[in-house]
C-alpha positions, 0 to 999 in steps of 0.5 A: 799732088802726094807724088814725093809721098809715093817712094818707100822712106826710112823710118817712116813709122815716126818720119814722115817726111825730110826737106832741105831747104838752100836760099840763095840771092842773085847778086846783081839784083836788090832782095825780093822785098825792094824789087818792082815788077821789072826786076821780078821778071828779070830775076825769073828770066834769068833763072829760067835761062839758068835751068834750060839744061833740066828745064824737062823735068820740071813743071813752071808756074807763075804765081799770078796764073793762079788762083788762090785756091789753086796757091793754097793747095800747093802749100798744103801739099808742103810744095811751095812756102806759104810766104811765096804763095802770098807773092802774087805778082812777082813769085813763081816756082818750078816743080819737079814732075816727081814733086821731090824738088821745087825751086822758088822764085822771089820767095823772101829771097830769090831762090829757095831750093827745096827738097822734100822726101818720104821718111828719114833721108837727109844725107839724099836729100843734101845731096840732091839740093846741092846738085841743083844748087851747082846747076844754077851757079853755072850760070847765076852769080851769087851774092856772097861774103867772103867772111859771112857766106851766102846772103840773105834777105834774113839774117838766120840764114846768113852763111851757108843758106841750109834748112834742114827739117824733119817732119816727125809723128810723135804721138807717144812723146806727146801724150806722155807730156815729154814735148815741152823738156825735148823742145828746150832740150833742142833749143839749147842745141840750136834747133827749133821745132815747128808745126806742120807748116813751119814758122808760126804754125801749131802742131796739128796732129802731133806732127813736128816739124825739127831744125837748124835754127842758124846757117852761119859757122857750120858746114852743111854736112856738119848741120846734116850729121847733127840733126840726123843724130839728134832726129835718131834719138827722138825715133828711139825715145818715141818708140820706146815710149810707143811701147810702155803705152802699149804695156801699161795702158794697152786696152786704153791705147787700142780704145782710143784708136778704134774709137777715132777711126769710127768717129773718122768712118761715119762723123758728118762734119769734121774740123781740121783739128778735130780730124789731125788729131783722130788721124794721129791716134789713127796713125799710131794704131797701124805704126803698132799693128792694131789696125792691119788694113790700113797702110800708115803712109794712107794716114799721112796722104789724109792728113794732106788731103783734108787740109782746106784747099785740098778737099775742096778740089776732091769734092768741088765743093762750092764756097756759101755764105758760111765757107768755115761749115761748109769746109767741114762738112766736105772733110767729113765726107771726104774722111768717109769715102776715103776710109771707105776705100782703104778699108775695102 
């Protein structure tokens, strides 16, 4: 599950991936966390009556046919919100079979229509939310303000209902101590920067995650200009940086990379930030040419598979009484085999 990895990105040397984020709530209908099981269903059906027009390139699922594991792994994959795997009962989601798009269902709110592609692309990745969004208002009544815009079940989101994010590798920026200015300089410009997982989640291998903080008063495309400026900024300033380590410390930068990547090759156990943070140096070093038989995008697809439902599905690993050791064993061994590929 890295399909939307597959197609070639912009600036995919620092960008990992975009994703446009729509919510939108059913105006006849209660928000997600006063809704019983009825009212659940019924907002499913009437949006899967809604979807009927394009209903073949997506794949249904209904949360409470899945296990958790099976959940997780779909978050993992930045597929679905860790929120709305949390909604057993009442939550669900269509997945578009090239994995570009997903509609969630009774998330915090209705619907949260994601788009997620490879690289730097936010003007696409708009356009094609806002096709999906049309298709929906076809037939769904939404719940909107004529003063407020959009409503929603959180007051950020009030307005337009847009998240724009960015996921960005940012080794550089970091390891030079530039982080910390950089994310209060976003701040005061009414960004935010996240970790790989969003609201709550840490930065793990110098992955961040860049956006809009508020959906109230701007246009979308106004909030998609602006982050895209900003985003080009940070490529720029990471770059350069890339470049002054090369310079000034280029003996110690080549150490630091061949160093993870034979830890990555032949380490027995491997935790999670221990192997993000291996993966980056790794990263870094095919994005500045010191390692040529590894594709940087095959770094990114690692990142995703070593996370803790994912190796468990590649090695059909068996929970014991001590899951976190065990985990960890399987990353190693999954690290290996998958380098041992890449390699040739």
């Amino acid at each position: 599950m890295t399909k939307w990895l597959d197609s070639q990105g912009i600036d995919e040397d620092v960008v990992v991936s975009t994703r446009i984020r729509l919510a939108r709530n059913i105006e006849k209908y209660k928000f997600p966390n006063l809704i019983d099981m009825e009212e659940a269903d019924k907002i499913t059906e009437d949006i899967l009556n809604a979807l009927m027009e394009v209903e073949e390139k997506y794949l249904f699922y209904r949360n409470r046919d899945l296990d958790q594991f099976e959940r997780n792994s779909f978050v993992e994959k930045h597929l679905i919100s860790p929120n709305l795997s949390e909604k057993v009962d009442y939550g669900s989601f269509f997945l578009r079979k090239d994995e570009k798009s997903t509609i969630m269902i009774n998330e915090e709110d209705h619907i949260r229509i994601q788009v997620l592609l490879a690289g730097l692309d936010l003007e696409e990745g708009w356009k094609v939310c806002s096709a999906i969004d049309d298709e929906l208002e076809k037939s769904i009544k939404f719940a909107f303000h004529e003063r407020f815009g959009y409503l929603t079940a959180c007051p950020t989101n009030v307005g337009t209902g847009l998240r724009a994010s960015v996921m960005l590798h940012l080794p550089a920026l970091s390891v030079s101590g530039q982080m910390n200015n950089i994310m209060e300089g976003l701040r005061k410009m009414g960004l935010t920067v996240r970790g790989l997982y969003g609201e709550g989640s840490k930065a793990l291998g110098n992955l961040y995650q860049i956006s809009n903080q508020t959906s109230i008063g701007e246009k979308e495309e106004d909030v998609i200009k602006k982050i895209n400026k900003i985003i080009l900024q940070i490529i720029a300033r990471e770059r350069n940086t890339r470049e002054h380590i090369l310079e000034k410390k280029g003996i110690q930068a080549e150490d630091k990379v061949f160093r993870s990547l034979g830890i990555l090759n032949y380490s027995r156990v491997m935790s999670m930030v221990e192997a993000m943070s291996h993966l980056s140096n790794v990263k870094f070093g095919t994005d500045m040419g010191l390692i040529d038989k590894i594709e940087s995008k095959e770094i990114v697809k690692l990142m995703l598979d070593i996370q803790p439902a994912s190796i468990q599905k590649y090695q059909k690993g068996e929970k014991d009484s001590d899951h976190m050791i065990q985990t960890d064993v399987l990353r190693g061994q999954t690290l290996r085999e998958k380098l041992k590929i890449l390699e040739g």
